[in-house]
N, C-alpha and C positions, 0 to 999 in steps of 0.2 A: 093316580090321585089327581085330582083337578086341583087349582090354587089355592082353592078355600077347602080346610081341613075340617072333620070334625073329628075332636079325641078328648078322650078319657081320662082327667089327672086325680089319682088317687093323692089320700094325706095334702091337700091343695090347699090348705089353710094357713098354714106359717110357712117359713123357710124355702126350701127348693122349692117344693111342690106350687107354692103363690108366684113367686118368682117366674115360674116355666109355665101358669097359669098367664100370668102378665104379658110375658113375649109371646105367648101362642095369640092373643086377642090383640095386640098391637100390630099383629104380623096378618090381623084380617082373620082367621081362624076360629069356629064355633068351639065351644070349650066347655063339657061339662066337669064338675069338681065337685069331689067326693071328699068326706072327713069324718071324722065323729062329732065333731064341735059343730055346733049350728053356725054360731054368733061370725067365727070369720067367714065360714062359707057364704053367706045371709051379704056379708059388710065386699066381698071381691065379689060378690055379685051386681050389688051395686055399685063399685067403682068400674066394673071391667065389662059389666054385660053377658060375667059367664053365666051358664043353667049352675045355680046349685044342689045340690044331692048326697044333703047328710048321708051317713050310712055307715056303717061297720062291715069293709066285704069278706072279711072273717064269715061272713053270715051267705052261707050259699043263697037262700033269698033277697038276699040284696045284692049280692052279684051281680044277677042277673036283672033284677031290679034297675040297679044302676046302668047297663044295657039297654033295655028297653027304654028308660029316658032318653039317651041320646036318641035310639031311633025314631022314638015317638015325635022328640022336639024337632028332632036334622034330618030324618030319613036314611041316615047312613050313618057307619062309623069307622073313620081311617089311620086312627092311632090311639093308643095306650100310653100311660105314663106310670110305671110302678112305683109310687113314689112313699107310698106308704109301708111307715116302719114305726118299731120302738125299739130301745134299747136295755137289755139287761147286762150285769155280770156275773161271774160265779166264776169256781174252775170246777173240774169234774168231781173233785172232792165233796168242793161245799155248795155247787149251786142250789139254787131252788128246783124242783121241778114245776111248783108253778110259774116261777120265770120264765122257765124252758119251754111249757107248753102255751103260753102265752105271744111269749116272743112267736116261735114257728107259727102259731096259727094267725099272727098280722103280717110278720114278715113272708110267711112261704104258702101258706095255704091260702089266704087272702088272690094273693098274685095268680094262683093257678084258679083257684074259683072264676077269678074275673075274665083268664084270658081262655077259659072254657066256655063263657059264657059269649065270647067276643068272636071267637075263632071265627066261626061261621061267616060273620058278619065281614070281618079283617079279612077276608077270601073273596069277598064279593070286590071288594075296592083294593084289592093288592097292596093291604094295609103297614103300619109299621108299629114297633111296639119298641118302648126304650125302660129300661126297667131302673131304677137307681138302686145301686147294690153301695160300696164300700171299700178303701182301702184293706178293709178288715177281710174283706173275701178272697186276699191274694196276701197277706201280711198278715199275720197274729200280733196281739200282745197280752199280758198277763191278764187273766182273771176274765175273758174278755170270750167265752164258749158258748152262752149262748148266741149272742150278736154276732160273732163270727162263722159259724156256722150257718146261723139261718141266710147271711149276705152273700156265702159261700154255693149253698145250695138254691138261694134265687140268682146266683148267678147262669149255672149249669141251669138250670128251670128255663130260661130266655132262651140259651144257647139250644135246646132243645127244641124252643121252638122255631128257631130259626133252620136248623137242622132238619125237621119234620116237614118243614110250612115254605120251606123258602122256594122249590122249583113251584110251588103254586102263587108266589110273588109275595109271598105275606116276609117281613126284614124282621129281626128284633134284636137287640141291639141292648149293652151293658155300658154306665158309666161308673165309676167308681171315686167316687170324691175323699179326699181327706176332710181335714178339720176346716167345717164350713159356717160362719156365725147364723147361726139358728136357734129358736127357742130351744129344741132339744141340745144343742152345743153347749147353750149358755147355762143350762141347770147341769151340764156336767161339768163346767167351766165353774159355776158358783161351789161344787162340792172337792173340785179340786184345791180350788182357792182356801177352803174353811183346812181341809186337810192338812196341806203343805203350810197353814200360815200364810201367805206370799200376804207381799205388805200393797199398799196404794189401792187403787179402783179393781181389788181380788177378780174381779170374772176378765175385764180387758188383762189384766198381768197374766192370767193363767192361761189364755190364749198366747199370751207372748212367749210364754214357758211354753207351751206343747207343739207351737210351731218353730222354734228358734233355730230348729236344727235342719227345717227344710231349706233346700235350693233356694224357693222364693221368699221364707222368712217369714211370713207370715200366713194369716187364714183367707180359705178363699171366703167371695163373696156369694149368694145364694144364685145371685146373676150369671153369673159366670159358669157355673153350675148349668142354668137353664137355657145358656146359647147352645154348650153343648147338643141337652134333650132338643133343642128346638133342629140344628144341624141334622143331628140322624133320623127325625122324624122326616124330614125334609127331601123332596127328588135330588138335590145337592149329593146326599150318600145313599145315591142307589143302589152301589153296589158295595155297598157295608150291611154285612151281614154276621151274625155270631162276634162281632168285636166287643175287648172290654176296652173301654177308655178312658185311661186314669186322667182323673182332672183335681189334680191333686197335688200340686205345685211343687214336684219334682220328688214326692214321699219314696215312692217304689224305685226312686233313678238311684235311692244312696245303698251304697254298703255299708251297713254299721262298723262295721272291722275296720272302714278307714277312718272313723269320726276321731279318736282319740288323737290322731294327726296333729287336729283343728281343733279340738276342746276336751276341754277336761270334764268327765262326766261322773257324776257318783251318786249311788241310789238312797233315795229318796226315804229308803225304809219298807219294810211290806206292809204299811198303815196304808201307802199312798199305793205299791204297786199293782 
């Protein structure tokens, strides 16, 4: 790679994705950004200078679409950012299956569409790919099958290509966030809050409720998140390959079995679980 990058940030309109948008162009870096929404795309274009590139990569033509922009505008392209997701629940009883085939097709078919589309290209420049997967792809919790699953299998999806692609120099690369303030956070932060009752400013409480129990206590920031992707994108971890890294303020470090130690826990009811 030379100093100056160009890559690919899928869902790059809110949360992670804008975030790891922002430190790629502050760090000197061309940046195209992909999303379904026009409006933010359209608005961090104009604060940051990235290329925008509505698109749904659900959509094998825009895939690839979205590839030939970068090439068109930069001539090359030397990183990925799978950043793009949504979130369903269900258990295997009562999901939807159009949740199920919705979710898979943004979360996991989206991801391979693009980096099918990229491969080539990521081989010319000894490229990197960092995919944002999920707590959820190494931890379960209730009701919570589709979204765990499809974070699961975009994990193993990266790992694969790192496995496949990596003596050809191409890296790629898993991070795994917990609970990170984001619009998609905050609407499930606002339905936990209506759920549980929780009293005062329900979406900040409910944040305080789902993190209380971690190491650091609280939610990460979207930032912090995108030092990460910016890290393994970066010559800094060149020889990070196939790694997941949880950024996730010590979620995966507890044992549940020893909580009760430390607090007293009691469920919430299965309205809420």
């Amino acid at each position: 790679m030379t100093d100056e990058r160009v890559v690919i940030v899928t869902g790059g309109g809110s949360g992670i994705g804008e975030a790891a948008v922002r430190l790629l162009r502050e760090g000197g870096h061309q940046v195209v950004v992909s999303g379904r929404r026009s409006e933010p795309l359209r608005r961090l274009e104009r604060e940051t200078g990235a290329l925008a590139y509505p698109s749904d990569v659900g959509d094998p033509e825009a895939a690839d679409g979205l590839v030939r922009a970068a090439l068109v505008a930069y001539g090359r392209l030397d990183g990925i950012v799978l950043n793009a997701g949504i979130g369903r629940g269900g258990t295997v009883g009562d999901l939807s299956l159009e949740d199920w085939d919705e979710v898979m097709r943004t979360n996991v078919t989206g991801p391979l569409l693009l980096l099918r589309a990229a491969i080539p290209h990521l081989l010319e420049t000894r490229g990197a790919v960092v995919a944002v997967a999920s707590v959820s792809a190494l931890r379960n919790g209730t009701s919570n099958v589709p979204y765990a699953t499809s974070k699961a299998a975009l994990l193993q999806l990266c790992r694969s290509v790192a496995v496949d692609y990596g003596r050809q120099g191409v890296r790629a690369n898993i991070v795994c966030p917990s609970w990170v303030k984001s619009e998609m956070a905050d609407r499930r932060m606002a339905r936990f809050a209506a759920e549980a009752d929780l009293p005062g400013d329900g979406v900040a409480t409910a944040y305080e409720e789902v993190t209380r129990l971690l190491p650091l206590g609280r939610p990460g920031e979207p930032r912090e998140i995108a030092e990460a992707i910016g890290w393994l994108l970066s010559p800094a971890a060149s020889y990070v390959n196939g790694a997941v890294l949880t950024v996730d303020g010590g979620a995966t470090a507890l044992d549940p079995g020893a909580l009760a130690f430390d607090f007293h826990v009691s469920p919430r009811g299965d309205e809420v679980s």
